[in-house]
C-alpha positions as CSV (number, residue, x, y, z in Angstrom):
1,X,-32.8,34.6,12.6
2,X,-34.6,33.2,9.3
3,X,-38.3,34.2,9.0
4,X,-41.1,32.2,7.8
5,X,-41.1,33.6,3.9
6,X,-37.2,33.5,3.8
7,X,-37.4,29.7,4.5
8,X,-40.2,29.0,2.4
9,X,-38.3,30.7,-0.5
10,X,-34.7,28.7,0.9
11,X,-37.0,25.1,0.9
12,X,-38.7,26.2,-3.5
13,X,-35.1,27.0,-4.3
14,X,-34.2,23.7,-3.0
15,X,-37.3,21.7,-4.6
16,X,-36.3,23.6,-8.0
17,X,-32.5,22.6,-8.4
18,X,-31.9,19.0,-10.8
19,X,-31.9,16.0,-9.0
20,X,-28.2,14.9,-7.5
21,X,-26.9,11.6,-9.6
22,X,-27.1,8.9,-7.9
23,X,-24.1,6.8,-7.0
24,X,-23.4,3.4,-7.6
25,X,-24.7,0.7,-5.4
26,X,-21.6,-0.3,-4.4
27,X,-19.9,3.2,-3.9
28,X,-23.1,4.2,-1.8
29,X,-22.6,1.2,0.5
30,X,-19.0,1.3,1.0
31,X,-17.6,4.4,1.0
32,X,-17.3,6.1,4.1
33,X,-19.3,9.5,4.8
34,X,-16.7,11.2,7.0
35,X,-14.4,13.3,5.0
36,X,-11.2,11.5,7.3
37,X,-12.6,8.2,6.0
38,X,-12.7,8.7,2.7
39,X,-9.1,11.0,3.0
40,X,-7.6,7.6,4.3
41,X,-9.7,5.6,1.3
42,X,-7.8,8.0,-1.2
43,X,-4.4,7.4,0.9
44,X,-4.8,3.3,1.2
45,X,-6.2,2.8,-2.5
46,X,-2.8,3.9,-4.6
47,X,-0.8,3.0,-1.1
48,X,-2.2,-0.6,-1.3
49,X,-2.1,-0.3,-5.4
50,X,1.5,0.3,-5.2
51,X,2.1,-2.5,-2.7
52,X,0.5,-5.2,-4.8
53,X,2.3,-4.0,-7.8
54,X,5.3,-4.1,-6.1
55,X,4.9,-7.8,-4.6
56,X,4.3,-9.0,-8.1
57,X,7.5,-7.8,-9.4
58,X,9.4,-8.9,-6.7
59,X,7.4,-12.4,-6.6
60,X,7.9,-12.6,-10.4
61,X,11.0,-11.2,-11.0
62,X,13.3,-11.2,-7.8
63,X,12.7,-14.6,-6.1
64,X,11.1,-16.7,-8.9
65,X,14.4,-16.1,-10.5
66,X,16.5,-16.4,-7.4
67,X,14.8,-19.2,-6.8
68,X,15.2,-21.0,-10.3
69,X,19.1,-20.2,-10.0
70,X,19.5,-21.5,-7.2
71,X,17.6,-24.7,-7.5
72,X,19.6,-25.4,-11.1
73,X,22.9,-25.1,-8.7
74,X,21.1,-28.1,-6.5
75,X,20.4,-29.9,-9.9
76,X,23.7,-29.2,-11.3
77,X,25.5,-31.0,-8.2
78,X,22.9,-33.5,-8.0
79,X,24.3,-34.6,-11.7
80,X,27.6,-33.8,-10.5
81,X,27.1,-36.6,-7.7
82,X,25.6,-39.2,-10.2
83,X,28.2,-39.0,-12.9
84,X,30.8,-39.9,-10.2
85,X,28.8,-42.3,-8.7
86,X,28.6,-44.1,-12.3
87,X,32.4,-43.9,-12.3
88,X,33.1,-45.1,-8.7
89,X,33.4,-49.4,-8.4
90,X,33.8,-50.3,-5.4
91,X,32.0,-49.0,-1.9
92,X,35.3,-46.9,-0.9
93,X,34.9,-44.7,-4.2
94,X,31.4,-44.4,-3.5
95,X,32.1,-43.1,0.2
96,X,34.9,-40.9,-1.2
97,X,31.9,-39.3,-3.6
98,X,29.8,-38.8,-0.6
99,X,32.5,-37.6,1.2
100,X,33.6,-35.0,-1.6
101,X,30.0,-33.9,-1.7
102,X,29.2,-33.0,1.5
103,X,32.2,-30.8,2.1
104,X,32.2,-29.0,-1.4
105,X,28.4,-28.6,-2.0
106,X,26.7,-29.5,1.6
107,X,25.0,-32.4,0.5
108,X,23.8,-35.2,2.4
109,X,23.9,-38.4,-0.3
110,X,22.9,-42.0,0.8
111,X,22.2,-45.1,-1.5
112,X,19.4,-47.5,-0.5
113,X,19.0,-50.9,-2.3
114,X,16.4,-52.8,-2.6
115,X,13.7,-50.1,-2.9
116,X,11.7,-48.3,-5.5
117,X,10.2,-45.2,-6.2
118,X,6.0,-45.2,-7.5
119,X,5.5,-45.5,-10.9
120,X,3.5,-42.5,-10.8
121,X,5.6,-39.6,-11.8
122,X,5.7,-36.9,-9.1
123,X,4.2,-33.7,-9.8
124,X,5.3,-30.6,-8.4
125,X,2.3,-28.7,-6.0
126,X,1.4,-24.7,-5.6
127,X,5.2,-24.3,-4.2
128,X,7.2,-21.9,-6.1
129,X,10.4,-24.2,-4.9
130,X,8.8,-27.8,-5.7
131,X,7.9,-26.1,-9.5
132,X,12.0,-24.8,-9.7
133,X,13.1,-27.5,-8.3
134,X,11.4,-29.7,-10.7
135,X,12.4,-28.0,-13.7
136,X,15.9,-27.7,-12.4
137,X,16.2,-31.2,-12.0
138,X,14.5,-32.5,-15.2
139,X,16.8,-30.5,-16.9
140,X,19.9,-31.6,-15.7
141,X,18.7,-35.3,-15.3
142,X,16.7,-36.4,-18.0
143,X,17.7,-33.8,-20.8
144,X,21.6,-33.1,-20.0
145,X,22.1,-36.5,-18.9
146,X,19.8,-38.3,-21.4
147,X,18.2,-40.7,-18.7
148,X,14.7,-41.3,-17.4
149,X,15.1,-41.2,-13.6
150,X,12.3,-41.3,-11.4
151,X,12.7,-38.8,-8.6
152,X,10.5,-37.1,-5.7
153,X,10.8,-34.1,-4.1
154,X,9.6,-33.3,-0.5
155,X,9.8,-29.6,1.1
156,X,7.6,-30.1,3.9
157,X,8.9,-33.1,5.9
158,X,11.9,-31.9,7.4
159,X,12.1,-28.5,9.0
160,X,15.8,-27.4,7.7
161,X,15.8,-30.0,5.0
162,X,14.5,-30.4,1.6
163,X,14.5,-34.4,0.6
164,X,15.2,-35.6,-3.0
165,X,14.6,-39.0,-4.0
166,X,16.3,-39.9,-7.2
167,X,15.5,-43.7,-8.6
168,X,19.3,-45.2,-10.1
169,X,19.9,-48.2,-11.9
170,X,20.0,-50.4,-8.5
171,X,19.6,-48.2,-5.9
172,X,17.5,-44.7,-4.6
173,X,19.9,-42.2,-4.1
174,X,18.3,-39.9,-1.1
175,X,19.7,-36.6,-1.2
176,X,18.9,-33.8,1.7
177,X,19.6,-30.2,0.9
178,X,20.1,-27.5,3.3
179,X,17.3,-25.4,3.1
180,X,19.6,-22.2,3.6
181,X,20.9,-23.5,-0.1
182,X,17.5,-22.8,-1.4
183,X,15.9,-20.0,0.5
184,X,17.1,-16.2,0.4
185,X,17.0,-13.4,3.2
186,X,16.4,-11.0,0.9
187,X,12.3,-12.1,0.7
188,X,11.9,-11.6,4.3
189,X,13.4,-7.8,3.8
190,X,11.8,-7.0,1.1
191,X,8.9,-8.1,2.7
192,X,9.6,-6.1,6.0
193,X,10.5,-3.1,4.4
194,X,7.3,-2.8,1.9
195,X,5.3,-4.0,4.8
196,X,7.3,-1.3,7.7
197,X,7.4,1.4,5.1
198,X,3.3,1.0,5.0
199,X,2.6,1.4,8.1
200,X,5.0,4.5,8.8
201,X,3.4,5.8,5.6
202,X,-0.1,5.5,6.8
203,X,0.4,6.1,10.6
204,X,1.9,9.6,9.3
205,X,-1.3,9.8,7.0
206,X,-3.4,9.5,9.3
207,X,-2.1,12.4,12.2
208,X,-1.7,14.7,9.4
209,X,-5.4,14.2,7.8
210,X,-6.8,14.3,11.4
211,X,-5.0,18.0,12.1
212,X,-6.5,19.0,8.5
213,X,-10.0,17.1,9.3
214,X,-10.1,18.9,12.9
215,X,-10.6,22.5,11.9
216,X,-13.4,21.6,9.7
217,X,-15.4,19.5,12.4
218,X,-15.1,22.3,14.9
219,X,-16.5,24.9,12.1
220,X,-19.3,22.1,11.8
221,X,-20.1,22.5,15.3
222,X,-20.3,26.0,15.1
223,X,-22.3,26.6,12.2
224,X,-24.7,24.2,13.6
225,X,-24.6,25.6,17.2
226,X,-25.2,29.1,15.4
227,X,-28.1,27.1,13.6
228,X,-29.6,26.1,16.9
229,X,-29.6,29.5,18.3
230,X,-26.2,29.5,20.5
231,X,-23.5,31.7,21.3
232,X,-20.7,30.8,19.5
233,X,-17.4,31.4,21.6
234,X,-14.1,31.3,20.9
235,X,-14.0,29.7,17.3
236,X,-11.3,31.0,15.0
237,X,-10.1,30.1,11.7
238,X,-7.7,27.5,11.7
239,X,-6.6,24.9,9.3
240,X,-6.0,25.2,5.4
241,X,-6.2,28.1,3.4
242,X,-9.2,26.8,2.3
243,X,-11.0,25.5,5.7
244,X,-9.8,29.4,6.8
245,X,-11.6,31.0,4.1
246,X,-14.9,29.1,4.8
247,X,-14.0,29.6,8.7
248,X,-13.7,33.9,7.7
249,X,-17.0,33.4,5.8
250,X,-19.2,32.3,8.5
251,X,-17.4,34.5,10.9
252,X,-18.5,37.5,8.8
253,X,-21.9,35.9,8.0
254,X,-22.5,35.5,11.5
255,X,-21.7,38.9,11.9
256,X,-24.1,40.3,9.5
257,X,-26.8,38.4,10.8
258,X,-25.9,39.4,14.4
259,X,-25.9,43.3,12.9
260,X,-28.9,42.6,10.9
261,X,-31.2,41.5,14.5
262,X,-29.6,44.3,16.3
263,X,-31.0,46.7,13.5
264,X,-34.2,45.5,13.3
265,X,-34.8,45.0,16.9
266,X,-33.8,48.8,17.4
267,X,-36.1,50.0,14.2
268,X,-39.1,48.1,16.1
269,X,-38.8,49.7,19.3
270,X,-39.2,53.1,17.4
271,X,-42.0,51.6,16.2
272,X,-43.4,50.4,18.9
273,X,-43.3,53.6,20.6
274,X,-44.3,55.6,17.4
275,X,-47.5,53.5,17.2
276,X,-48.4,53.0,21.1
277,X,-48.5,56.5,21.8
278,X,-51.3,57.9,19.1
279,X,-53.0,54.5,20.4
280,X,-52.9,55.8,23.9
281,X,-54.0,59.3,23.2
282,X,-56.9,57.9,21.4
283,X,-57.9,55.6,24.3
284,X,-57.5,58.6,26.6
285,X,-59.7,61.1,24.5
286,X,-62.1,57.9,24.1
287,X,-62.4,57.3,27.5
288,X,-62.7,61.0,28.2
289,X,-66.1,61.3,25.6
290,X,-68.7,59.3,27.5
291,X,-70.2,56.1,26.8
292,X,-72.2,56.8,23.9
293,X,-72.6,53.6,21.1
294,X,-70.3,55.0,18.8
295,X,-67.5,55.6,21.2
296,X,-67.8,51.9,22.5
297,X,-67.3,50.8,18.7
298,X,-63.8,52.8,18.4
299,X,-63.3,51.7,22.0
300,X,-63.5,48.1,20.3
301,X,-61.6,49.1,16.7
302,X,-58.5,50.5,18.9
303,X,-58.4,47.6,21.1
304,X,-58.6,45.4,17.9
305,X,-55.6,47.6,16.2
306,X,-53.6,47.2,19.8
307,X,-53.9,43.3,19.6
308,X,-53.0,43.1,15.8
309,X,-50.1,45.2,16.4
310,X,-48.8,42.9,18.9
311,X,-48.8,40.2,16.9
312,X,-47.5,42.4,14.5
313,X,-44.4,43.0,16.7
314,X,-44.3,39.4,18.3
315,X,-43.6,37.7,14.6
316,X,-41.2,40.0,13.6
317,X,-39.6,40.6,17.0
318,X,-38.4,36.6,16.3
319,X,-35.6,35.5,18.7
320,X,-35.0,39.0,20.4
321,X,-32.4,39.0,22.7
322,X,-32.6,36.2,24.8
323,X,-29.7,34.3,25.3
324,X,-30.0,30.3,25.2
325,X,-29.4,28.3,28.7
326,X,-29.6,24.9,29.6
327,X,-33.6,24.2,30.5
328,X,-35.7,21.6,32.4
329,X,-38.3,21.0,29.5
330,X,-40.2,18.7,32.0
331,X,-40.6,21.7,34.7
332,X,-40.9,24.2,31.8
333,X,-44.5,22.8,30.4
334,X,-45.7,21.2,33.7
335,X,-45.8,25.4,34.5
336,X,-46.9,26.5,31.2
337,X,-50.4,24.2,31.5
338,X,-51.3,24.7,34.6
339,X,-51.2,28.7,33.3
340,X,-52.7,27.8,29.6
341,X,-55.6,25.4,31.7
342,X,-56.2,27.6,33.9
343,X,-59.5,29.0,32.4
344,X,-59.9,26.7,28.8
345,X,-60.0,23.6,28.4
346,X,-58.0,20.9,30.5
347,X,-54.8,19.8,29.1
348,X,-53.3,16.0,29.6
349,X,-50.1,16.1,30.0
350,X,-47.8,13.0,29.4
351,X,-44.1,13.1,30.1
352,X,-41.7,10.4,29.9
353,X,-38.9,11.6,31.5
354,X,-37.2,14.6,33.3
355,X,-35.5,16.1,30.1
356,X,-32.7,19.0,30.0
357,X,-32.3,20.9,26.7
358,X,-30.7,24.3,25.5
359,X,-33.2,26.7,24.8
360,X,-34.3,30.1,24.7
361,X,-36.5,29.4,27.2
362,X,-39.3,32.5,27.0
363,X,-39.1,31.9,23.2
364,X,-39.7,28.5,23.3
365,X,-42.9,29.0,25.9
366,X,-44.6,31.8,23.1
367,X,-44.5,29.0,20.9
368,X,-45.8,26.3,22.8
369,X,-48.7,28.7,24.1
370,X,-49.7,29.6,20.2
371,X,-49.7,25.8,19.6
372,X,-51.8,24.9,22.6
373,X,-53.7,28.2,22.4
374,X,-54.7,27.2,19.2
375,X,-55.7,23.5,19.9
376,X,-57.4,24.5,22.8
377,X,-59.1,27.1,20.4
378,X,-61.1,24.8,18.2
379,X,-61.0,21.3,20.6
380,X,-62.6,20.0,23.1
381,X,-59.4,18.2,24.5
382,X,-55.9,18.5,24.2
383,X,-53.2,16.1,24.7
384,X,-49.4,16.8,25.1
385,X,-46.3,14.3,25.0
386,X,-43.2,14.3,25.8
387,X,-40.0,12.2,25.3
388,X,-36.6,11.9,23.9
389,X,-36.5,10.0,21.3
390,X,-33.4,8.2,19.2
391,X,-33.2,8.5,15.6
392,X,-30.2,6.5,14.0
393,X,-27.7,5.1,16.1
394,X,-26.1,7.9,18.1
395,X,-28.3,10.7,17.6
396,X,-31.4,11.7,19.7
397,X,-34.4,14.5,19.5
398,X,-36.7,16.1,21.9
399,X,-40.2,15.3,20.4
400,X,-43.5,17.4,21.5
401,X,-46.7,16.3,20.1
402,X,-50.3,18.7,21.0
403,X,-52.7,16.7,20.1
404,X,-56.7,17.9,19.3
405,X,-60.3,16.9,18.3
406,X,-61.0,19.7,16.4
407,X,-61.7,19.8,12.6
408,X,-58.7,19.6,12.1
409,X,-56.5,20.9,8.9
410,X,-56.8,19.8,5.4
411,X,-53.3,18.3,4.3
412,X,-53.1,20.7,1.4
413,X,-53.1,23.9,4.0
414,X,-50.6,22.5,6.2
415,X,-47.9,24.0,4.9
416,X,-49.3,27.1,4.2
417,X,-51.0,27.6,7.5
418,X,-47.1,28.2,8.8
419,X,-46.6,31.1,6.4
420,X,-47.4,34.4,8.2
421,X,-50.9,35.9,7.8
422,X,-52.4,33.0,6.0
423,X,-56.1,32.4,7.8
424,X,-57.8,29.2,6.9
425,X,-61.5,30.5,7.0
426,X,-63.0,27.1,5.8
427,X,-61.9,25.1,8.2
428,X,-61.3,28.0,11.5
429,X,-63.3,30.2,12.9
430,X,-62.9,33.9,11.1
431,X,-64.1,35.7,14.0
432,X,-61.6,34.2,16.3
433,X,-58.7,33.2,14.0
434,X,-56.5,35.9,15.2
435,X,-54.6,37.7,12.1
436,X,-52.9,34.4,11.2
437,X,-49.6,34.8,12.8
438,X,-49.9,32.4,15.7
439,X,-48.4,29.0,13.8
440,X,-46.0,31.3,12.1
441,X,-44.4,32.4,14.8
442,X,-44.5,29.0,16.6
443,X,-42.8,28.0,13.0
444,X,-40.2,30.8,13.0
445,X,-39.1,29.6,16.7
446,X,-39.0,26.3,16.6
447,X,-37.0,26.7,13.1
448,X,-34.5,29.0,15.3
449,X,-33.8,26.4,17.2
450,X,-32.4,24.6,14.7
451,X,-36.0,22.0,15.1
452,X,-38.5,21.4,13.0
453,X,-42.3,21.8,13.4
454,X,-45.0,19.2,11.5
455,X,-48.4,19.3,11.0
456,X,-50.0,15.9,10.8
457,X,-53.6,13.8,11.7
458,X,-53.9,13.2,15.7
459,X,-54.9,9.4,16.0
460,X,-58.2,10.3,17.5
461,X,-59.5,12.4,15.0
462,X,-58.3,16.5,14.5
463,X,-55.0,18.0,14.4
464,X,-51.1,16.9,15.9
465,X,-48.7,19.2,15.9
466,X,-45.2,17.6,16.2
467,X,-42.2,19.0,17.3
468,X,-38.3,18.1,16.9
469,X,-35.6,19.6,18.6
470,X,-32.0,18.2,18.5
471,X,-30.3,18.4,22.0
């Protein structure tokens, strides 16, 4: 569907146009290349954002101060408890205090004699409830009640209790604290909600971005099935406005290109049969005039124009109408070298496995020939290889290499050497070379089947010609 000169002009255009900037390392490395991944990136980044904003408000503002008021209610009956202990004289006023406390405030109070805290004052650790607690209890303590007592605090030792140590004049008082006076069920919503609402969020997200991301990988697939040659069936836009409008584009590009092959095939069978019949009257009256000298030298010139005008018609003719089908490349050239060996040189053939491909299959063989044709043309021996071969981690690639010991090709003709009716008369043969049309077309095939075709150096000396086709 693309020629030879329209690629060649496609690939300067491309050379032309200012180099893309180049992303940071870091972007280049991390961001995903599927348009779903990077969707969800632009979904998770304000999502997550939002989330960690949130926590720190709630950390900072909802339970640090929950926290603080609640641990200055422990402190304030705490104090409560030791002022009355001060008053009480004997052990029965003392038991009535413990008593009092443990109904109105549901604290635990014991005395023990005879013991005594560290001299090391207790810090508080990383605990938001130890720091609260601390300050709560300094303040009520030391600064309200104007006296340097010694305390500890323990968060960790008892599973539904928090311990407080306090150091007294002859005694520790121990103190344990429910831990539901100290903790609040409102962390483990909040929590559970910002959390819950997260995953909703992005679960949703998600189906929604794959229905949008959907339409575009199936026009993906057919813009590269169209690429490769193939019948595209049943596609239809579908998606976004904007995915639909690209999905209408190719539609109608596909179209033109369809109406464009079906033109020019029907303008070459007019001329075809415009310039094969003066060709065939002139061979008739030829044959018809004897065999003098002269007649045998337009004999040869009409034969000559015959041949050119096949090629003529074989390079523009390009894909035709062949439809592609799946193919046995392994059976396809085992057949095709026994034909092209037949009477030139012998051909080693080297396949590494039985191989399936979709191809046009008579397309594919004219280009093989021309490529073997012309090894065979200007080397003694020719060498083809065949495998399947993986590039990346997923994809794979049918790989063809025709190998030769002729001269070979200078590296700064290789590329034009695949433009149509460019003859390399330093390096081939001018009486042989054909009218230069042979690697073109080989070029123009390969290229409609969405491969790619490579000149190189053959390890042995001469020429490899390399091709790639994507299964």
């Amino acid at each position: 569907m693309t020629s030879a000169p329209l690629k060649e002009t496609i690939l300067d255009e491309e050379e032309s146009l200012p180099q893309k900037r180049k992303r940071p390392f870091f972007l280049k490395r991390f961001l995903p290349k599927s348009l779903l991944g990077r969707s969800l990136i632009i979904i998770i980044t304000p999502l997550l954002l939002v989330q960690a904003i949130s926590v720190w408000v709630f950390y900072d503002r909802h339970y640090e101060t929950v926290t603080k008021r609640l641990a200055q209610g422990i402190a304030g009956d705490i104090a409560t408890a030791i002022l009355l202990l001060d008053d009480a004289e004997t052990p029965y006023e003392k038991a009535n205090v413990f008593q009092l406390m443990q109904k109105t405030a549901d604290l635990s109070l014991t005395l023990h004699h005879g013991i005594e805290l560290p001299p090391v004052h207790w810090q508080p650790g990383w605990s938001v409830l130890e720091r609260r607690l601390d300050q709560a209890i300094n303040d009520q303590l030391i600064k309200n009640l104007n006296a340097n007592y010694q305390y500890e605090i323990d968060t960790t030792s008892l599973v539904d209790q928090v311990k407080i140590q306090i150091e007294l004049e002859n005694a520790v008082l121990l103190v344990l604290v429910p831990s539901k006076r100290l903790f609040t069920s409102t962390t483990y919503l909040v929590i559970l909600w910002m959390v819950g609402s997260s995953v909703i969020t992005f679960g949703v997200a998600v189906i929604f971005m794959r229905n949008q991301v959907r339409p575009i990988q199936r026009l993906a697939r057919a813009a590269e099935s169209f690429g490769k040659g193939r019948d595209v069936k049943g596609f239809k836009p579908e998606g976004a406005t904007e995915v639909r409008q690209a999905s209408g584009a190719f539609i109608r590009m596909r179209s033109r290109i369809k109406r464009q092959v079906e033109h020019r095939m029907a303008m070459l069978a007019g001329v075809s049969h415009d310039l094969r019949t003066p060709l065939t009257r002139m061979k008739l009256q030829l044959a018809m005039s004897g065999q003098s000298e002269d007649t045998k030298n337009l004999q040869t010139d009409v034969s000559e124009m015959e041949k050119m005008i096949d090629g003529y018609l074989a390079f523009a003719r390009g894909e035709g109408r062949e439809q592609t089908a799946a193919c046995n490349v392994s059976a396809l050239l085992k057949g095709l070298m026994q034909q092209l060996s037949f009477n030139n040189n012998p051909i080693d053939l080297h396949i590494e496995q039985e191989i399936d491909i979709q191809l046009r299959q008579e397309n594919f063989k004219r280009a093989i020939s021309n490529l073997v044709t012309n090894a065979q043309r200007y080397g003694s021996h020719v060498m083809v290889c065949v495998r399947k071969k993986s590039i990346g981690t997923t994809d794979e690639i049918l790989e063809i290499t025709i190998d030769d010991d002729g001269p070979g090709i200078p590296e700064e003709h290789r590329k034009d050497v695949l433009k149509p009716f460019f003859r390399l008369e330093q390096s081939r043969n001018q009486a042989t070379g054909g009218v230069g049309l042979g690697l073109s077309i080989a070029n123009d095939i390969i290229s409609n089947h969405g491969g790619d075709l490579a000149l190189e150096d053959a390890p042995g000396g001469g020429l490899r010609a390399r091709i790639s086709l994507p299964f």
